[in-house]
C-alpha positions as CSV (number, residue, x, y, z in Angstrom):
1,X,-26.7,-41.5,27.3
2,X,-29.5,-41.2,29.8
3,X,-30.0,-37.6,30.8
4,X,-29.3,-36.2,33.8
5,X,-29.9,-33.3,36.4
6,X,-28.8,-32.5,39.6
7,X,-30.3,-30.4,42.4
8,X,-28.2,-30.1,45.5
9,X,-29.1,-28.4,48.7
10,X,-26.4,-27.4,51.7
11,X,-26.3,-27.3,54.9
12,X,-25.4,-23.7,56.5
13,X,-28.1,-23.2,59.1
14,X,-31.2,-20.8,58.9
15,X,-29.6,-19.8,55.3
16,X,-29.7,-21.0,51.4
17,X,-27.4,-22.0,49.2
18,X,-28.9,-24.2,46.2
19,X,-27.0,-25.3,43.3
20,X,-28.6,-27.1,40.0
21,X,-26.0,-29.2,38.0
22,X,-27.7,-29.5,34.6
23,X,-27.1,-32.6,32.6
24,X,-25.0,-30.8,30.2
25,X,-22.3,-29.6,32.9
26,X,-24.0,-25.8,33.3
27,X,-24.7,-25.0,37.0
28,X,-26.9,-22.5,38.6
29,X,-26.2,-21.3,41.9
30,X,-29.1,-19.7,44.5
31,X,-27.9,-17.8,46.9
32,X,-24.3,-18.1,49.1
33,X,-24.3,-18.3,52.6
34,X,-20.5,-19.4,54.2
35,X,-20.5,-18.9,58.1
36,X,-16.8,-17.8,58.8
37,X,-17.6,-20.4,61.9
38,X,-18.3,-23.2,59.6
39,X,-14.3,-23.5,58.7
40,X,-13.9,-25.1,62.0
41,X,-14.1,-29.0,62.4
42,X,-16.1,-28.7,65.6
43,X,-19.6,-26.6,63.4
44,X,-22.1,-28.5,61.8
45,X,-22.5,-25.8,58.8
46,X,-21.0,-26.8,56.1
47,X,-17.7,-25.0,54.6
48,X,-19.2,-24.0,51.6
49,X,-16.5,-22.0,50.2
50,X,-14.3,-25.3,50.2
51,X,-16.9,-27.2,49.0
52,X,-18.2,-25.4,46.2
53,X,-14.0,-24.6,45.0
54,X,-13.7,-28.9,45.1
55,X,-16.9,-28.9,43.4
56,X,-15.3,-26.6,40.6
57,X,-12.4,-27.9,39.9
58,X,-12.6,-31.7,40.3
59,X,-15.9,-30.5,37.1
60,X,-12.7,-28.8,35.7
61,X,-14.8,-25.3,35.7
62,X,-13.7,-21.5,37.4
63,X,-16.7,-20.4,37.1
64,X,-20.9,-20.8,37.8
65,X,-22.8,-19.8,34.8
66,X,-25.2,-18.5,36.6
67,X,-25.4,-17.2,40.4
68,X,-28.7,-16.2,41.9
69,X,-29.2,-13.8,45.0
70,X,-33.3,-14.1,45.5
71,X,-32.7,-11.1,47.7
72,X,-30.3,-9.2,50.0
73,X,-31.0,-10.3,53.7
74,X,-27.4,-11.4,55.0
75,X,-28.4,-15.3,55.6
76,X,-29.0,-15.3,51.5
77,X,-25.3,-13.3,50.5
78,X,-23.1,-14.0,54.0
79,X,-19.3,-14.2,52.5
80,X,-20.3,-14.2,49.1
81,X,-18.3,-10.5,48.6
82,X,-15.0,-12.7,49.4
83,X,-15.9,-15.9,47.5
84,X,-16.7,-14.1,44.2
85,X,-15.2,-12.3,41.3
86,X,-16.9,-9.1,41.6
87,X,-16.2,-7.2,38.3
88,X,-16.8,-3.4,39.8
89,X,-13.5,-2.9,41.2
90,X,-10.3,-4.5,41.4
91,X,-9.7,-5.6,44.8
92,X,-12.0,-8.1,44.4
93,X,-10.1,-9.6,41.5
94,X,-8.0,-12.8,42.1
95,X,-6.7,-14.8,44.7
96,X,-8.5,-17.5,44.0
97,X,-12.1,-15.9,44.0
98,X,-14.9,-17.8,41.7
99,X,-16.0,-16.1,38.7
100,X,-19.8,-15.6,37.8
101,X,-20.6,-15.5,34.2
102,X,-24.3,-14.5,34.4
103,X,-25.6,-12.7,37.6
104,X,-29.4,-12.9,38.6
105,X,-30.7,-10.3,40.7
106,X,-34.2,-8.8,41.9
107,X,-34.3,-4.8,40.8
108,X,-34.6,-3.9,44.6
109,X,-31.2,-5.3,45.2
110,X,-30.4,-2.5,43.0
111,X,-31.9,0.5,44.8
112,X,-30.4,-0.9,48.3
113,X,-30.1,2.7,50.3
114,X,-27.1,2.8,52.6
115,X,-25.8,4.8,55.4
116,X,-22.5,5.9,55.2
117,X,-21.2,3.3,57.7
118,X,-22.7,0.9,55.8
119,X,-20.4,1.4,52.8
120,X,-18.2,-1.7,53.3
121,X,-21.8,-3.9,53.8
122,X,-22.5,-7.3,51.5
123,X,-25.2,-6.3,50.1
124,X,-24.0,-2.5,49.3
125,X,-21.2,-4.5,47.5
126,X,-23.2,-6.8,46.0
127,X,-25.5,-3.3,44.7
128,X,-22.8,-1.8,43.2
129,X,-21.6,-5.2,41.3
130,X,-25.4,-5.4,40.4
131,X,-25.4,-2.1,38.9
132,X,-22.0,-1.9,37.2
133,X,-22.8,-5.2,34.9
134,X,-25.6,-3.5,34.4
135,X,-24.4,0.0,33.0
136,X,-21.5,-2.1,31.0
137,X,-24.6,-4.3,29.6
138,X,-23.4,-8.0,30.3
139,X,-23.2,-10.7,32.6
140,X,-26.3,-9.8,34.4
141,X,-30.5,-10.4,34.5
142,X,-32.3,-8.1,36.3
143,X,-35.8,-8.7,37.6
144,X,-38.4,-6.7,37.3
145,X,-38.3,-2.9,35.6
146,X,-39.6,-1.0,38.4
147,X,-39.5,3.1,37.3
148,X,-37.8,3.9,39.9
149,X,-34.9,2.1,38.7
150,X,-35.0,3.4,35.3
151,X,-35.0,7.0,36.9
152,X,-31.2,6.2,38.2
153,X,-30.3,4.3,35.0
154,X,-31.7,6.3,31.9
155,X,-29.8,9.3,33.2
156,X,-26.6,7.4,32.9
157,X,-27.2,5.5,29.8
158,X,-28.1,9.0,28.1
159,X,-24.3,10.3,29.3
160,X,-22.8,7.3,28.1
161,X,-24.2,8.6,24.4
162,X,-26.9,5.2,24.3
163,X,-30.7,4.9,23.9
164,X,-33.2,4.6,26.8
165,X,-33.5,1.6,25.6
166,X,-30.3,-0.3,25.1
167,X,-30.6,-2.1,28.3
168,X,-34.4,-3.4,28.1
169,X,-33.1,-6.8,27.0
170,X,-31.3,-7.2,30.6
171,X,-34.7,-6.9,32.6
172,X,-37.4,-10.2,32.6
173,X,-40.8,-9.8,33.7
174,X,-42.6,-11.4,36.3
175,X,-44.9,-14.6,34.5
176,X,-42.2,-15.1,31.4
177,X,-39.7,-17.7,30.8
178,X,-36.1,-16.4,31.5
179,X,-34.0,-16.0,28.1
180,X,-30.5,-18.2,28.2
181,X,-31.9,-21.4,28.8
182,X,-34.4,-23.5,27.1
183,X,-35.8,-27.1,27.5
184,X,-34.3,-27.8,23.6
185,X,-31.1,-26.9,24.3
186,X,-30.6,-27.2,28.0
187,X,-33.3,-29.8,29.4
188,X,-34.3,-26.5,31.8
189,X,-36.1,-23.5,31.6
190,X,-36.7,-21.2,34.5
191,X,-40.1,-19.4,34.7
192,X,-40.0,-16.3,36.7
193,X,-42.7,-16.1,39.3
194,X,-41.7,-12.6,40.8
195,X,-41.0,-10.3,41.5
196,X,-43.6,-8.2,40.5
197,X,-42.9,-4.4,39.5
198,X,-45.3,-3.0,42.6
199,X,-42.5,-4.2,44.8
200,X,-40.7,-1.3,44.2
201,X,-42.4,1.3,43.1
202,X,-45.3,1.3,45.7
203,X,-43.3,3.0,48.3
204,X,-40.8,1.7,50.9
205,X,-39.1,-1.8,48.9
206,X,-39.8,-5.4,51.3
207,X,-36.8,-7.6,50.5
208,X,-39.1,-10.1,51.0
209,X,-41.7,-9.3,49.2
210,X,-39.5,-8.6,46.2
211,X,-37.2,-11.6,46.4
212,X,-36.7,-14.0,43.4
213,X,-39.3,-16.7,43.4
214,X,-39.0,-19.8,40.2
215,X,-40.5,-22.4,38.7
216,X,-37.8,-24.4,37.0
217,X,-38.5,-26.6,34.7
218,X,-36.2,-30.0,34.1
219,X,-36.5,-32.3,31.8
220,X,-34.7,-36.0,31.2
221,X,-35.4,-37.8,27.8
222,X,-38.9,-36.4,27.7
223,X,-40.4,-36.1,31.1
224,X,-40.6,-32.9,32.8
225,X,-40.1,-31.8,36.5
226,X,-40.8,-29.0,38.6
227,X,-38.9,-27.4,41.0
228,X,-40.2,-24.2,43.1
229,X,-37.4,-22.1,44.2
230,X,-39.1,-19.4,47.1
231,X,-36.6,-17.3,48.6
232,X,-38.2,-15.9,51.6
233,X,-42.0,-14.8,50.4
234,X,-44.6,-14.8,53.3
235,X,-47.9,-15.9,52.9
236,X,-49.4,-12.7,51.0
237,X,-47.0,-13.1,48.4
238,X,-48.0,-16.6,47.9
239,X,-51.2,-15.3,47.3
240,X,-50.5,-13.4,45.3
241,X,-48.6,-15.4,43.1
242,X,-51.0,-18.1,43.3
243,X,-53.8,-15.5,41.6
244,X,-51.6,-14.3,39.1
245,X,-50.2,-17.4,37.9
246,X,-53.8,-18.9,37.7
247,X,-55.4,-15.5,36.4
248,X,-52.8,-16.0,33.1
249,X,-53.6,-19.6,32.9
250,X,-50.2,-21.2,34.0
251,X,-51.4,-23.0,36.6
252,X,-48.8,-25.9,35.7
253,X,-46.2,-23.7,37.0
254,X,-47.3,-23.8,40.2
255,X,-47.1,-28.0,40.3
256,X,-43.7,-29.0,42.1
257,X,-41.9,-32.8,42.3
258,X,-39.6,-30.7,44.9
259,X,-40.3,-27.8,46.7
260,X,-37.6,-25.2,48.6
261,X,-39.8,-23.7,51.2
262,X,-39.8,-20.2,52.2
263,X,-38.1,-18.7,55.0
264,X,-36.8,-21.5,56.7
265,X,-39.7,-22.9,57.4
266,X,-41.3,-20.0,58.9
267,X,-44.9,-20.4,59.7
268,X,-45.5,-16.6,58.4
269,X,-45.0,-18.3,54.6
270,X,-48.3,-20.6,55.7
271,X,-50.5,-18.0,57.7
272,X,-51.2,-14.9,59.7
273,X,-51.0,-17.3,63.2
274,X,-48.5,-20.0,64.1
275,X,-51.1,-22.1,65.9
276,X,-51.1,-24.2,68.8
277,X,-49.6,-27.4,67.4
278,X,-50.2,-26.6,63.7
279,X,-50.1,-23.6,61.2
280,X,-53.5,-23.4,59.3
281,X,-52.3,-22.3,56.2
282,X,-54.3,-19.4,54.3
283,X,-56.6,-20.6,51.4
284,X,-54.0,-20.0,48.6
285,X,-51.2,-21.2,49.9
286,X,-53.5,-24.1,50.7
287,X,-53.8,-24.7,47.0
288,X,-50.1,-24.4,46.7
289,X,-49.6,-27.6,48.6
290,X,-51.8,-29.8,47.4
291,X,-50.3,-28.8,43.8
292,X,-47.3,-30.8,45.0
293,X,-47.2,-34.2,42.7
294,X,-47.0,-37.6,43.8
295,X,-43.7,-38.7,45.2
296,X,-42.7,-35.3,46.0
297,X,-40.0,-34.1,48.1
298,X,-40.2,-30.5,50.4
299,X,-37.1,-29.1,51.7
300,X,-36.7,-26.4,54.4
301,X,-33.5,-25.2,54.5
302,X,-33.0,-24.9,58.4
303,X,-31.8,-25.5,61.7
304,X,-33.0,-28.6,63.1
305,X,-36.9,-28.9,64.3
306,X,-37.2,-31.1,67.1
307,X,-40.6,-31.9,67.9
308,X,-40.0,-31.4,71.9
309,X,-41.9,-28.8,74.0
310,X,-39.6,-25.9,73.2
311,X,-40.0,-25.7,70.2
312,X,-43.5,-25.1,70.2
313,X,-42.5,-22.1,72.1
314,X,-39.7,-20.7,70.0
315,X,-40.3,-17.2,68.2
316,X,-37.7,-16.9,65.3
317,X,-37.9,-19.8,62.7
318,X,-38.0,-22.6,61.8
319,X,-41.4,-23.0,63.9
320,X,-42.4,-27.2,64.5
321,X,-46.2,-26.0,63.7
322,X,-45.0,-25.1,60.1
323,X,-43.1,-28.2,59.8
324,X,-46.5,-30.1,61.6
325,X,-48.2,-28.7,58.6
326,X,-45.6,-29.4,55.6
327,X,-45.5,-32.6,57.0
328,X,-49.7,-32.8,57.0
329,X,-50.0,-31.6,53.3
330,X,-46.6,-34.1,52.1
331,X,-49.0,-37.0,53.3
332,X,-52.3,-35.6,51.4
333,X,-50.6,-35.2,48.0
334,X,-48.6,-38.5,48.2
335,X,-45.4,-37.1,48.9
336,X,-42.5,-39.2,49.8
337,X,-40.1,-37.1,52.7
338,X,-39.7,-33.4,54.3
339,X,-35.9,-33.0,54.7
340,X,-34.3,-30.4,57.1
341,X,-30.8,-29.5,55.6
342,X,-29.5,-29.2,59.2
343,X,-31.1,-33.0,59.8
344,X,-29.4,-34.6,57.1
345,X,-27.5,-37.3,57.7
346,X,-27.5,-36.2,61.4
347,X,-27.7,-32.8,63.3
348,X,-24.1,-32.9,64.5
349,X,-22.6,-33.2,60.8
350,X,-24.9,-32.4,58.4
351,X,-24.3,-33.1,54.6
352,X,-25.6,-32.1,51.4
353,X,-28.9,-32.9,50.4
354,X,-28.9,-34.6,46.7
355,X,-31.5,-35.3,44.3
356,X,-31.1,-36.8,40.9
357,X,-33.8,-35.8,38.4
358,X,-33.7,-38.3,35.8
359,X,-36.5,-39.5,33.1
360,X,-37.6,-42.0,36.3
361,X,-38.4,-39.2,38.4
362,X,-36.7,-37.3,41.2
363,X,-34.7,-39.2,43.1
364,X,-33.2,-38.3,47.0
365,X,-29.7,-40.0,47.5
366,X,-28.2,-41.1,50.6
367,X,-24.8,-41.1,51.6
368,X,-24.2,-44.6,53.5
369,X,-21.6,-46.0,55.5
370,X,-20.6,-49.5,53.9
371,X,-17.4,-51.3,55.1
372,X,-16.1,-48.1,56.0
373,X,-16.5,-46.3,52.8
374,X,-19.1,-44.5,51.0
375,X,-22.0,-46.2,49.4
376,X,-25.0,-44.6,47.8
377,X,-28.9,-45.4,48.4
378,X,-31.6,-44.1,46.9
379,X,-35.0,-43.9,48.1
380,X,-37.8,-44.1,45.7
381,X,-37.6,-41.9,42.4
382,X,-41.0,-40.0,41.5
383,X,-43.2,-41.2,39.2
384,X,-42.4,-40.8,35.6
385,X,-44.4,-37.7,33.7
386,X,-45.4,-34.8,34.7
């Protein structure tokens, strides 16, 4: 049978949530953002929590093999601490709550600092999951090895009676392919852009900066795809990553069939200025763009952008002169659409946005109304090879 993939991307407003359904029935999740709001008819965010529970068990699963946070700002983790299984203690054991078999954290999510007050927080939960899969040594990947984190943890694996060592296998390097999945077994392997370990030990940690950022690989009966999955880098770590990548001669990994822009389409992932009308976009991130393939797809996951007057004017994201620009670069590389997960059917009820990765290509699909019930269209697939 004709393999596979699937790359789904859902509607809950300036936020990610990203799921990949491999061919084989394994599914990575990117980040989890569930509005409480978004439980009421009347929102357009989706309600993800019900979503991804149908999702689960109409698959016949309780679990994702994987779950992602590309870093802790609260639009990337909102109501994840009451959707999940969280291992570290039990009162976030049952009742219903998902289970995560492999978790996939940056190391600054590790040495979050907290207030007092700031106890009961996501992403001080979401620490102390983080560091108490690691210490047990399972069910987690960290990114990065940064000293500062081995200066909390080689303390604690020396009282425990275990080598300095006996948790190196957990940690994965910036410009290496992350162990667990391969394009022989899986038809997917992940390569792991950043972060980089100068994120955290050069002084005060950017959660930014230090976010997850992947190409992933997928392949269906012999042709390979890329996907770029950018949490919420700005346009110096673009660079950056753009130099590297290039300086270790894995400039393939920066080619994308389908792209998940940064920071919901923020124009500070393009350039120092927003511009007038359009964002000029430094010279790296330049060559970003034009790496995108022909037939490509970009994706900002958003609130709608109207191109009316005020939203040349508006100051938090997602900023029309980005899009403007997106849209600009789409057109030179032969791309085929830039979708807004807010935009998607329609701004009032937004849906998930679906693409099928096949051996044809990547392929957008539509849900349609036909006769009253639901038919699907696809729009072109992207060429074959890669």
């Amino acid at each position: 049978m004709a393999t596979k993939h699937q790359v789904i991307f859902y509607p809950v407003g300036n936020g990610d949530t990203t799921q990949i359904i491999l061919d084989n029935g394994k599914r990575v999740l990117f980040d989890f953002r569930h509005k409480q709001c978004a439980e009421e008819e009347s929102t357009p965010e989706i309600d993800l929590k019900a979503a991804l529970k149908k999702d689960l068990a109409d698959a016949g699963k309780e679990s994702f093999d994987v779950v992602a946070f590309t870093h802790a700002d609260n639009d990337h983790i909102e109501g994840s601490t009451d959707f999940f299984w969280l291992e570290h203690a039990k009162v976030y054991h049952g009742d219903g709550r998902i289970k995560i078999d492999q978790l996939w954290v940056p190391a600054a999510m590790l040495l979050e600092e907290a207030t007092q007050e700031q106890q009961s927080e996501e992403f001080v939960l979401l620490r102390q999951e983080a560091r108490h899969r690691l210490l047990e040594g399972k069910g987690i990947l960290v990114f990065s090895q940064p000293e500062a984190l081995m200066e909390w943890l080689e303390p604690k694996l020396e009282a425990r009676g275990e080598a300095l060592t006996a948790r190196d296998h957990l940690f994965v390097d910036a410009g290496t392919v992350v162990p667990g999945f391969t394009l022989q077994e899986d038809n997917v392997e992940f390569f792991c852009h950043s972060p980089f370990v100068e994120h955290c030990d050069d002084g005060d940690i950017i959660r930014n900066s230090a976010a997850l950022v992947f190409n992933v690989r997928l392949q269906a009966d012999g042709r390979t795809y890329d996907y770029l999955e950018v949490g919420d880098a700005d346009y110096c770590d673009l660079e950056r990553i753009v130099d590297i990548t290039k300086y270790h001669g894995n400039e393939d990994r920066l080619a994308w069939d389908l792209f998940n822009i940064p920071h919901h389409c923020s124009y500070k992932a393009l350039g120092a200025e927003k511009g007038e009308k359009d964002t000029v976009p430094c010279e790296k991130v330049a060559e970003l763009l034009m790496m995108g393939k022909k037939d490509s797809y970009i994706v900002a996951c958003c609130k709608p952008v109207p191109d009316i007057k005020e939203s040349y004017e508006q100051v938090q994201p997602p900023h029309i002169q980005a899009r403007r620009t997106y849209a600009s670069y789409l057109e030179k590389v032969g791309g085929r659409s830039f979708l807004v997960t807010m935009e998607e059917p329609n701004a009032n009820k937004p849906k998930p946005i679906v693409f099928e990765v096949a051996a044809a290509g990547v392929t957008w699909t539509k849900a349609a109304s036909s006769f009253g019930s639901a038919a699907i269209v696809a729009s072109r697939p992207a060429r074959a090879g890669a």
